[in-house]
N, C-alpha and C positions, 0 to 999 in steps of 0.2 A: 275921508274914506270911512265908511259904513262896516263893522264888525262881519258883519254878514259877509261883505263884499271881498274881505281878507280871508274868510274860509272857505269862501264859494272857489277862489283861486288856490287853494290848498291842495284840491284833487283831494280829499279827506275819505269822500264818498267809498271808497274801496274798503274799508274798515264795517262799514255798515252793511255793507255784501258779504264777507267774511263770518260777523258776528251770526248774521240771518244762517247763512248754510250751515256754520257749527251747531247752531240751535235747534236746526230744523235735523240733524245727524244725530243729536241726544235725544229729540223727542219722538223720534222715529224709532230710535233702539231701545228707550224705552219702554212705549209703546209694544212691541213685538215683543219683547222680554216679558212684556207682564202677561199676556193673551198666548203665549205658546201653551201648548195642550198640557207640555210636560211641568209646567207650573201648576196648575190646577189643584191637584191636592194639597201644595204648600199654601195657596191661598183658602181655602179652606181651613186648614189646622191654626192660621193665620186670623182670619174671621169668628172663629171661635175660640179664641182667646179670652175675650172680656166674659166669658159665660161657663169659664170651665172652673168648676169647685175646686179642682187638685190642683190650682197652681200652688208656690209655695209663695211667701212677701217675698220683697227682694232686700230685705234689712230684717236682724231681729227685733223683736220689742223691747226696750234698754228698761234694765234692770236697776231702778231708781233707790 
């Protein structure tokens, strides 16, 4: 008896169906969370980040 042959009578398959539609339930509300209109300026202030002078470090410089 084949490894194969022992999982293929497992009925396993149901776990891989499951896995799929959770996945497919995250990346769809992901998805729609990011592209809602009322997002848009957060992603903006977001995107300009790495180019804004005023940030502060996020540690001070240690005083050796």
């Amino acid at each position: 008896m084949k490894l194969s042959d022992i999982m293929g009578h497992a009925n396993l398959s149901i776990y891989a169906e499951v896995a799929m539609v959770i996945f497919l339930i995250v990346f769809l509300t992901v998805a729609v969370r990011l592209f809602l209109p009322s997002r848009q300026q957060d992603l903006r202030d977001a995107a300009r980040l790495p180019l804004d002078d005023e940030s502060t470090p996020a540690a001070a410089p240690r005083k050796d």
